[in-house]
Every structure is written in C-alpha cells, then in structure tokens.
C-alpha positions, 0 to 999 in steps of 0.5 A: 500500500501507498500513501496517495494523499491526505484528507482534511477529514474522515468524511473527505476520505470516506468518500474518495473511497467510495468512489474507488471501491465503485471503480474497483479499487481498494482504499485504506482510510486510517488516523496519521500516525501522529496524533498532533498531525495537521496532515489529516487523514491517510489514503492508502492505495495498493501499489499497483492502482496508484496511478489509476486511482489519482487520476479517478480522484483528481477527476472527482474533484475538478468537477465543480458543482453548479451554484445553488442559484443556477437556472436551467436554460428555456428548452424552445422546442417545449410549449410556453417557453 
C-alpha cells in the first residue's frame, strides 16, 4: 500500500473511497500516525492502482458543482417557453 494523499477529514476520505471501491479499487482510510498531525487523514492505495486511482480522484474533484442559484436554460422546442 501507498500513501496517495491526505484528507482534511474522515468524511473527505470516506468518500474518495467510495468512489474507488465503485471503480474497483481498494482504499485504506486510517488516523496519521501522529496524533498532533495537521496532515489529516491517510489514503492508502495498493501499489499497483496508484496511478489509476489519482487520476479517478483528481477527476472527482475538478468537477465543480453548479451554484445553488443556477437556472436551467428555456428548452424552445417545449410549449410556453
């Protein structure tokens, strides 16, 4: 296992796991190590998935959500728009 990165929190690093394990790819989420880290959370990745893993995460997180005031375009082709 390889150290891919660190989480700020728990819930950070739960979900970067659940998307590897959808993608097949085991994770381990685990306390650093000393407990006066400001690192955070680890994310260990085996060997050989890391590569495919950093990518499938940095994936993850460049795609950006749409603002809470985001307003679907008129479609033309409905009736009334």
């Amino acid at each position: 296992m390889k150290l891919l990165r660190y989480y700020p929190d728990e819930p950070s690093a739960q979900l970067a796991k659940s998307i590897l394990a959808a993608n097949g790819i085991e994770a381990f989420v685990g306390e650093s190590p000393d407990t006066f880290s400001v690192k955070g959370v680890r994310f260990m990745v085996p060997d050989d998935a890391v590569e495919r893993a950093k990518s499938l995460l940095d994936d993850q997180e460049s795609a950006a959500a749409l603002p809470d005031d985001w307003v679907p375009p008129e479609d033309p082709s409905q009736p009334g728009s």
